[in-house]
C-alpha positions in Angstrom: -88.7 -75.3 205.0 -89.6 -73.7 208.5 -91.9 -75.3 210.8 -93.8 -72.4 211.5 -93.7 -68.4 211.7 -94.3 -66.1 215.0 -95.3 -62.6 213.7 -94.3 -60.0 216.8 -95.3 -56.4 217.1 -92.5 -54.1 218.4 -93.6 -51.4 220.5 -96.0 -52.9 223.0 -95.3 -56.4 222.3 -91.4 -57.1 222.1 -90.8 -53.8 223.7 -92.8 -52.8 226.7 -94.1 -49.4 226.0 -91.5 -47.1 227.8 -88.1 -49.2 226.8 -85.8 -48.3 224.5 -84.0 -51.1 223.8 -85.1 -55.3 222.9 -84.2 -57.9 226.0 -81.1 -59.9 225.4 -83.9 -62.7 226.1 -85.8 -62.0 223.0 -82.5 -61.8 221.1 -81.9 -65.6 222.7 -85.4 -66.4 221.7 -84.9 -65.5 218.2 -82.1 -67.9 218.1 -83.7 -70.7 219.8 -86.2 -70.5 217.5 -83.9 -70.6 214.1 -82.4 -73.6 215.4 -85.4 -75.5 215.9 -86.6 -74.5 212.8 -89.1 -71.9 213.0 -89.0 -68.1 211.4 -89.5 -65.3 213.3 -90.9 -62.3 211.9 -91.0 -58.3 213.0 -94.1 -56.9 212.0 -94.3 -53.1 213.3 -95.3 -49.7 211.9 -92.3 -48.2 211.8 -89.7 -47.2 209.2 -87.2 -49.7 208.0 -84.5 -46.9 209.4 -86.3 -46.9 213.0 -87.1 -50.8 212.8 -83.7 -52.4 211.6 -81.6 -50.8 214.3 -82.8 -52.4 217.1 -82.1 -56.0 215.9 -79.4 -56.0 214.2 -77.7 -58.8 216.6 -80.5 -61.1 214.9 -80.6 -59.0 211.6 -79.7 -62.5 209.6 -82.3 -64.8 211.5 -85.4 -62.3 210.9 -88.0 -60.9 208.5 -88.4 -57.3 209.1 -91.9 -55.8 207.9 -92.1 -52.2 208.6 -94.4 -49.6 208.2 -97.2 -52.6 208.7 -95.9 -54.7 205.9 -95.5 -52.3 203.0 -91.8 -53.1 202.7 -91.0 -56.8 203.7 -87.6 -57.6 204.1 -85.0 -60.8 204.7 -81.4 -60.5 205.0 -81.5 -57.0 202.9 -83.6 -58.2 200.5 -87.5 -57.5 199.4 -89.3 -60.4 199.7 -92.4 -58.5 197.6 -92.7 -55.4 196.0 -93.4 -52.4 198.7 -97.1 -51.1 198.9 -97.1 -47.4 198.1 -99.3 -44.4 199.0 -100.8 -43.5 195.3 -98.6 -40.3 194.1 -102.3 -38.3 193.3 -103.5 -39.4 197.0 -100.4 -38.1 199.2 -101.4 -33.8 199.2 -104.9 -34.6 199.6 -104.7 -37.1 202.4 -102.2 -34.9 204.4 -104.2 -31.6 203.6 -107.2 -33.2 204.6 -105.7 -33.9 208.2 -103.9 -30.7 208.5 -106.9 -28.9 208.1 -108.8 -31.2 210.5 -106.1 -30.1 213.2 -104.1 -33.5 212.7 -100.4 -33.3 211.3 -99.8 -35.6 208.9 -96.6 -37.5 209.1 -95.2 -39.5 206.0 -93.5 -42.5 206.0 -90.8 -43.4 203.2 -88.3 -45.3 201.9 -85.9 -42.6 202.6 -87.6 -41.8 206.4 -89.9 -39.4 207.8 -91.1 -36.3 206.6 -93.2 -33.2 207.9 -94.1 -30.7 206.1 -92.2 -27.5 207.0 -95.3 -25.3 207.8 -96.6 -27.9 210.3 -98.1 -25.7 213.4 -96.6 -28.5 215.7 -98.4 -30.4 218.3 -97.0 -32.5 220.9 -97.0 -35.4 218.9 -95.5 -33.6 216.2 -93.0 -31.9 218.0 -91.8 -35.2 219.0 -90.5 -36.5 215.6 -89.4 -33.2 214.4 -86.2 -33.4 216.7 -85.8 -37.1 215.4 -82.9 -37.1 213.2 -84.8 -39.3 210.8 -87.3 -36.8 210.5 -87.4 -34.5 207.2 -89.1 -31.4 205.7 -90.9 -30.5 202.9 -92.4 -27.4 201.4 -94.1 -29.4 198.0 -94.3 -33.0 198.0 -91.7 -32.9 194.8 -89.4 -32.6 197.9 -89.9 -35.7 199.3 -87.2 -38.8 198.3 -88.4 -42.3 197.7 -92.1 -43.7 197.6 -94.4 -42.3 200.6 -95.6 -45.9 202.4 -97.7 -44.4 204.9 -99.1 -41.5 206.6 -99.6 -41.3 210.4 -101.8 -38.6 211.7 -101.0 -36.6 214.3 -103.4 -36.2 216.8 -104.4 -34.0 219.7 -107.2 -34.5 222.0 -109.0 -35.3 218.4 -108.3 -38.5 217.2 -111.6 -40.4 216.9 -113.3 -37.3 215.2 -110.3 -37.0 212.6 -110.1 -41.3 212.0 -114.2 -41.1 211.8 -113.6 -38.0 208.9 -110.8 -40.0 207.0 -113.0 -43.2 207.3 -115.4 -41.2 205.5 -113.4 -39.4 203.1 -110.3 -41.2 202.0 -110.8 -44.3 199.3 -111.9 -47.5 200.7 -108.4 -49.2 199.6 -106.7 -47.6 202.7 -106.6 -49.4 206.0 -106.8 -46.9 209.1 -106.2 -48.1 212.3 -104.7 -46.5 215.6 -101.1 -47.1 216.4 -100.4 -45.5 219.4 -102.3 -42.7 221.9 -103.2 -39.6 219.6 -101.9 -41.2 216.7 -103.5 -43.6 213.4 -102.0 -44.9 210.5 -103.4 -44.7 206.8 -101.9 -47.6 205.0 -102.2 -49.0 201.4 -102.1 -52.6 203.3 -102.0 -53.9 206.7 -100.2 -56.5 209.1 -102.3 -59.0 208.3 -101.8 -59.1 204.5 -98.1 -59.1 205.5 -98.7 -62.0 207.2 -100.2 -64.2 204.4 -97.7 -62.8 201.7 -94.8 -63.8 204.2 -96.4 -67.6 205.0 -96.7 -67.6 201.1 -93.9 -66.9 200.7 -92.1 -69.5 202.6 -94.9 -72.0 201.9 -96.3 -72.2 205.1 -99.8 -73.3 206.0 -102.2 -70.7 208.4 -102.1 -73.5 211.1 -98.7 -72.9 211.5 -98.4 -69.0 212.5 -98.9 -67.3 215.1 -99.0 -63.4 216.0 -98.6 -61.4 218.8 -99.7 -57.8 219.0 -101.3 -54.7 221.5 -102.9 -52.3 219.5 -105.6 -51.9 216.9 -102.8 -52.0 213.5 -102.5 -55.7 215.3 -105.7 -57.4 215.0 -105.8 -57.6 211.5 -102.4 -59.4 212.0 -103.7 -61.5 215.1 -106.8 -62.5 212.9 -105.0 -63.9 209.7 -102.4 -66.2 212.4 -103.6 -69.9 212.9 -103.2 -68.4 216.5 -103.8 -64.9 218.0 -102.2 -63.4 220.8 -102.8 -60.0 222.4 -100.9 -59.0 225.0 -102.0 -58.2 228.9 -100.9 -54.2 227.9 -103.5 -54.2 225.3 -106.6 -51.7 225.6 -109.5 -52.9 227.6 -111.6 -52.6 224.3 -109.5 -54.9 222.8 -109.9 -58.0 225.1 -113.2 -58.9 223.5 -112.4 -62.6 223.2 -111.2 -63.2 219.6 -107.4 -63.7 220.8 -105.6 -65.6 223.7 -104.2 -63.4 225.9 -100.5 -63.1 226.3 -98.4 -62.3 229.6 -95.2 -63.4 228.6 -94.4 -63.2 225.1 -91.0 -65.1 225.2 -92.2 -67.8 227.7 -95.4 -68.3 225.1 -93.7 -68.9 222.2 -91.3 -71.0 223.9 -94.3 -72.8 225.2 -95.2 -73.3 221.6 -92.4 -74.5 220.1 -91.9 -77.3 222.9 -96.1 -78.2 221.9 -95.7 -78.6 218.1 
């Protein structure tokens, strides 16, 4: 039985926007924690083949949820089953956005896909010299179940999240993720968060999340604690959360406290 779970975002949060690569301290952090009996768990929107990577020196000591907690994983194992883009839902949602000047991006079990007659964008141009990045002509192309799909955006974005709001059924969550970009997701973080603390049996009280962007504060808002970071937008200090400096330092903080 753990003493208590820290959810952490990735980019943002763990990684200050610009790096590449996670702190040795975080690392340390990750085993302090294990041996004083608390979980630590990885909550990004990223793929599982973008996410695991970069912990893999603490692959063993963490829960990795990626692509905002539709596939859960502990030591290479599904800890619930992944949450799935409906099959009948995927060509309409990403013709929707293409033809509202947003590329639609989809994230699988298998990696990223474009569609091959994309008219690129910056942000789109991006990804399609990632070598996790695929292409598809039909959607029989693509390999494994679509988890997400990020749009695109440029110069745009409100005006295509207000249209998908309005158009794309109620059971997706659509938040932003990074600039010019927003995710439409069959769950969120913060469902990930309650099927993880389920999981292991652990009471609300007892988690706490860290995060910068809007995909976070559905995360932030189901911990027994909040935290968003100093890096966050403006319009996201409002209040609800404590706000964080020093992510390492807080949870250490925490730890010594409970």
């Amino acid at each position: 039985m753990y003493k208590g779970i820290f959810f952490c975002d990735v980019d943002g949060t763990i990684l200050p926007h610009g790096d590449v690569a996670v702190a040795s301290q975080f690392f340390s952090l990750v085993r302090e924690a294990g041996d004083r009996g608390y979980l630590v768990c990885i909550s990004s929107g990223r793929i599982l083949e973008t996410l695991a990577p970069l912990f893999v020196e603490v692959e063993d000591l963490v829960v990795l949820s990626a692509c905002n907690g539709c596939m859960i994983l502990h030591r290479g194992a599904l800890l619930v089953e992944n949450h799935t883009i409906e099959a009948g839902d995927i060509l309409p949602i990403a013709d929707a956005l293409d033809s509202w000047g947003a590329i639609p991006l989809l994230s699988t079990t298998d990696g990223l896909y474009l569609s091959a007659h994309s008219q690129h964008n910056s942000g789109s141009r991006r990804y399609a010299r990632k070598d996790t990045t695929r292409f598809y002509e039909t959607v029989s192309d693509i390999d494994g179940q679509v988890l997400q799909i990020t749009a695109l955006c440029s110069g745009n974005t409100e005006e295509v999240i207000a249209k998908s709001r309005a158009s794309f059924p109620a059971a997706y969550r659509i938040a932003t993720c990074g600039r010019e970009m927003f995710d439409i997701c069959p769950t969120d973080k913060g469902e990930s968060l309650v099927l993880v603390r389920n999981h292991y049996g652990i009471a609300a009280s007892r988690t706490w999340a860290f995060g910068d962007n809007e995909n976070d504060i559905a995360m932030l808002e189901a911990a027994g604690v909040g935290y968003l970071m100093d890096s966050a937008h403006p319009d996201l200090h409002d209040g609800r959360f404590v706000r964080c400096t020093d992510l390492v330092q807080t949870i250490r903080t925490i730890m010594g406290s409970t």
